[in-house]
C-alpha positions in Angstrom: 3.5 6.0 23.9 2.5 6.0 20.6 2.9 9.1 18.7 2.4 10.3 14.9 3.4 12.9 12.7 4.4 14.5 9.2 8.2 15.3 9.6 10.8 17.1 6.1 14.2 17.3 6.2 15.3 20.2 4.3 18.0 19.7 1.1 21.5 18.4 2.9 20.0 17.7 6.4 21.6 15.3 8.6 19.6 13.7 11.8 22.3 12.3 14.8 22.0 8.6 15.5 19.5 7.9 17.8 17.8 4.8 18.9 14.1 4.1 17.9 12.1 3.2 21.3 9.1 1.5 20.9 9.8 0.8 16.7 9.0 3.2 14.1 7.3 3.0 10.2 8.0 5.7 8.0 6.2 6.3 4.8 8.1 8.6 2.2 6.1 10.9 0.5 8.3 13.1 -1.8 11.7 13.5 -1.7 14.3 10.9 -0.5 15.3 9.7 2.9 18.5 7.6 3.4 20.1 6.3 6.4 23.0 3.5 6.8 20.9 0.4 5.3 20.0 2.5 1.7 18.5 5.3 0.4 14.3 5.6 0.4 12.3 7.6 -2.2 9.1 8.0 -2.5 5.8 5.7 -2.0 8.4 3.4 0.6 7.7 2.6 3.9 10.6 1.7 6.2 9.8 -0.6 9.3 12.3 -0.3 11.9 12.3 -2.4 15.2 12.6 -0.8 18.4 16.1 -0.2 20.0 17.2 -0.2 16.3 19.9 2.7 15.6 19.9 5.1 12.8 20.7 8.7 11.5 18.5 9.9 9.0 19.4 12.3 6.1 18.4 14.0 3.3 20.1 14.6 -0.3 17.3 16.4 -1.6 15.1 17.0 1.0 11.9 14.4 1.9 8.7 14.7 4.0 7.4 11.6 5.7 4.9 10.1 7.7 6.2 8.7 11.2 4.4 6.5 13.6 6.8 5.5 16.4 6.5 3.8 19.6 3.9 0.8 18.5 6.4 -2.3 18.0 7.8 -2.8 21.4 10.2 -5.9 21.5 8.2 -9.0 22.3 9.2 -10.9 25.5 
């Protein structure tokens, strides 16, 4: 199921892990997003595989664009 969106975390937020089913692409539009790979500001896009794991937060804050569920793992 793919599914899309426009997602901000406010100043000091703090996502729990969870696993990314189906793969995800994030574009950061203002703010910064960080997670356990790095920190993202904006203009990036972050491609993440499905099943990968990952807690996003936010320093600052951040909104984003999220498609998710669109790169299932390949057979």
């Amino acid at each position: 199921l793919e599914r899309v969106a426009l997602e901000r975390l406010d100043a000091g937020a703090l996502l729990p892990t969870s696993e990314v089913r189906g793969g995800e692409e994030i574009l950061v539009l203002s703010g910064a997003l960080a997670d356990g790979e790095g920190t993202y500001g904006e203009r990036t896009w972050i491609r993440n595989p499905d099943g990968y794991r990952r807690a996003l937060r936010s320093k600052q804050g951040a909104v984003y664009w999220t498609k998710r569920g669109h790169l299932p793992r390949e057979a």
